[in-house]
N, C-alpha and C positions, 0 to 999 in steps of 0.2 A: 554460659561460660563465655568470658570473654579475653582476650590479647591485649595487653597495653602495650604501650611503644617503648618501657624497656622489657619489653617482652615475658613480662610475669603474666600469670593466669589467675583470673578470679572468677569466683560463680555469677557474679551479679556487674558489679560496677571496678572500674582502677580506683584503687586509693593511693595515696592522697587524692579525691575527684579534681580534675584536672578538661575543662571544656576542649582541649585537644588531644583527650584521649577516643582513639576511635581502632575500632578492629576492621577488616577487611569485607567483614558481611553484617555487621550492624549499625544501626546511627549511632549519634554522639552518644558515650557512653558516660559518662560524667554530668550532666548539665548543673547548673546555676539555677537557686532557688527563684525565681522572680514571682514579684508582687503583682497582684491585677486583682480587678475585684468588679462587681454589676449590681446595679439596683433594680427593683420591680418599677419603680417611673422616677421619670428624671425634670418631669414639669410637672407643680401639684399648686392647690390653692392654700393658703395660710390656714395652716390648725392639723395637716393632714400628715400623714405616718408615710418614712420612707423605709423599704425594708433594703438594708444592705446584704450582700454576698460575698465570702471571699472565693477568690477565681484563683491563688497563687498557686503555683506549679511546684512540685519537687518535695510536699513532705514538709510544711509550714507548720509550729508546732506552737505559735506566740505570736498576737496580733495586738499591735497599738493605731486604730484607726483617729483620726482628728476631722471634727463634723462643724467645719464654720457654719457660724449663725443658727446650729440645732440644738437640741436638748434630747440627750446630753451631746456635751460639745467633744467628747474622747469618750472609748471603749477601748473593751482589751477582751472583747468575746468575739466568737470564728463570724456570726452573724448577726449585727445588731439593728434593733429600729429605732428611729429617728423620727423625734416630732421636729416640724420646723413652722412657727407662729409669725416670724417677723415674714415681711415682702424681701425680692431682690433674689438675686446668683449668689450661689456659694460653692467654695471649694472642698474636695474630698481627699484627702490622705488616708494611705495604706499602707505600715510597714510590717512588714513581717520575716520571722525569724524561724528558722530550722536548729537552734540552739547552738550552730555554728555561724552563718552567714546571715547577714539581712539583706532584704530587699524593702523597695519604697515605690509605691506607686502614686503618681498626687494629681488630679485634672482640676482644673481650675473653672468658675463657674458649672461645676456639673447637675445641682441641683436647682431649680428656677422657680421660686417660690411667687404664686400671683398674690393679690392683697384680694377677699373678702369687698364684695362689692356692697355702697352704703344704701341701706333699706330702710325705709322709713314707714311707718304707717298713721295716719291723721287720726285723732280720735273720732269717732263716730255718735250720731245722734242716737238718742233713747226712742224706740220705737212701740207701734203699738201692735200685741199679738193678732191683731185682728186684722192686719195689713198684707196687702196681698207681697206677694213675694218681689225681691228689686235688686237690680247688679249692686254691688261693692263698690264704693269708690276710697279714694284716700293714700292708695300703697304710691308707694315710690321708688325704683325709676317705674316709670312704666311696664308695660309689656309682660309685668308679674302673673303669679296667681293668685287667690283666695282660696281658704280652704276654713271647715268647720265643719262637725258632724251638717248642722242645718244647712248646707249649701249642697246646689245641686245643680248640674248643668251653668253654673257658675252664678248663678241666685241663690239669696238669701230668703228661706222662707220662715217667716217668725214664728207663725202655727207651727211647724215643725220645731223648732228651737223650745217652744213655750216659753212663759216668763220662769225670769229671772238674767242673770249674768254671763256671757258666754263670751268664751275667745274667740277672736277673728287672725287667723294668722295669714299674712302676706309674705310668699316666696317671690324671691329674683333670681334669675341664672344670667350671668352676664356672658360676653363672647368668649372669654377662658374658659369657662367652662363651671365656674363658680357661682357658689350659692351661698345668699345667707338670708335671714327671714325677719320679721319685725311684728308685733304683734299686739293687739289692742282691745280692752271689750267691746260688746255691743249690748245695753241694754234690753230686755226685752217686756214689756209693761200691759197691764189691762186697760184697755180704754174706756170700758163699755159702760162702766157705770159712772163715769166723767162726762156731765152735763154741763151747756154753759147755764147760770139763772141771770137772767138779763135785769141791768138799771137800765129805765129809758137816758139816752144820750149818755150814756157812761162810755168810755174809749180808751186802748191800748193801742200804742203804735210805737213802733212796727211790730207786727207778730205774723209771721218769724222777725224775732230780734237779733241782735251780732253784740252790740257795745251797750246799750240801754234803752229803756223804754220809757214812753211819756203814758202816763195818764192823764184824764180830764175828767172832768164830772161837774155838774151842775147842779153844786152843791158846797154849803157854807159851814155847815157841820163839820163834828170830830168825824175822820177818816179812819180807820184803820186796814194796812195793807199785810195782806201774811202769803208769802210762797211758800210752797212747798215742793219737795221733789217725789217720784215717783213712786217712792217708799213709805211719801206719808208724814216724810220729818219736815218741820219746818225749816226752813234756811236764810227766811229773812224775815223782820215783823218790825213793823213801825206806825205810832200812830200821827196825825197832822190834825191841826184845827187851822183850816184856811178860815179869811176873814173874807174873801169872797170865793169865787165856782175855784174849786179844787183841779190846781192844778200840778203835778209834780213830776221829776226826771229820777228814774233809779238808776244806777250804774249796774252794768251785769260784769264786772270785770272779772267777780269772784265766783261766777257760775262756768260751770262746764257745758257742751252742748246737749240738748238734750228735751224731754216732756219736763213740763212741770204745769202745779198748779196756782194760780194765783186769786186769792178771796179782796174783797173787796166790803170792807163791812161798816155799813152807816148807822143811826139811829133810826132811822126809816126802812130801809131792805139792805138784802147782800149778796153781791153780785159773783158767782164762782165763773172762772175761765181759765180755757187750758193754754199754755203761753211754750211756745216753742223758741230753743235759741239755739242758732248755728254757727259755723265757722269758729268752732274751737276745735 
């Protein structure tokens, strides 16, 4: 029970509520609904969920929140969560109502969204299962890590992978505290029954190749050239009739890095050899 100061009695509060209504032995007996509200974090990385709280005092019964730069950008529920995708500060607004009086709470920059740091991963050559195990290279920025069932101690073991196709994923965490990942196959191939059969004085260079390869050969006859990739298809086949010792430039523009095989075949012998190209 309490005394107002025209001196009426009520069990609870003075009405009309009045912030200078006070009794002699209790605090303010009236107060003023005020808005105020808290999030679970108030610095996060691009993509991550904010959970809002409302904090208002006094019996709030209707909530219109405004979420610069989130999704969704307004609410009208006691606690809502907030995705927020773009970078940069943004402001939080709170008003709320006791179906008589509003309050508005609004802080500026309260949210500090960081951007997603950029990951890159290089594609990776075609390898042979028979190879003994070897770091990763290619992720970007640095300092990442590798991960893939076949990886261990931060090698890549191909015997454990066995053939065929496997993802290689590259994580980064940069000084915010942010992570984002990039991710590339790795081939994984038989070797063992890939023989070279040798022409005398036949030649590929460079192997390993990057942009193309020269052949030679000492010989005047129809050529025919066939590559193939590690699956067996062909990907390239051309034939030449040099009018003297055989000589020609392939372009590898349209190859990825990787094993492959290249045939060599004349009217006299035919020469198989395994051709490696890197830097894609």
């Amino acid at each position: 029970m309490v005394i107002c100061p025209d001196r009426t009695v009520y069990n609870e509060i003075c009405w009309p509520p009045s912030v200078a209504c006070f009794d002699p032995y209790f605090e303010q007996c009236a107060p003023e609904i005020t808005a105020a509200f808290s999030a679970d974090k108030y610095e996060i990385c691009s993509g991550e969920l904010v959970h809002f709280y409302d904090g208002s005092t006094w019996g709030d019964t209707s909530w219109l929140w405004t979420f610069e730069g989130g999704n969704p950008s307004t609410s009208d529920i006691q606690n809502p969560v907030v995705n927020y995708d773009e970078a940069g500060t943004f402001d939080v607004s709170l008003t709320v109502s006791d179906g008589t009086a509003n309050s508005t709470s609004s802080v500026q920059n309260a949210i500090a969204v960081y951007p997603l740091p950029l990951v890159t991963m290089s594609a990776l050559d075609t390898v042979c299962v028979e190879s003994q195990a070897f770091e990763l290279s290619g992720g970007y920025p640095a300092g990442g890590e590798y991960s893939a069932p076949a990886i261990a101690n931060g090698m890549f073991h191909p015997g454990l992978a066995g053939v065929g196709s496997h993802t290689i994923t590259y994580s980064y965490t940069d000084l915010n505290g942010c992570e984002n990942s990039a991710t590339t196959p790795i081939i994984v191939t038989s070797c063992a029954g890939i023989e070279d059969k040798e022409i005398d004085d036949f030649q590929i260079y460079p192997n390993p190749a990057k942009d193309e390869i020269s052949l030679g050969l000492n010989y005047s006859g129809k050529v025919s050239v066939k590559i193939y990739n590690v699956l067996g298809i062909s990907i390239f086949e051309n034939e030449y009739q040099p009018a003297q010792k055989f000589r020609q430039t392939i372009s590898l523009s349209g190859f990825s890095g990787g094993l492959y095989v290249i045939s060599i075949h004349t009217d006299q012998k035919t020469c198989i050899k395994k051709l490696k190209i890197v830097g894609r």
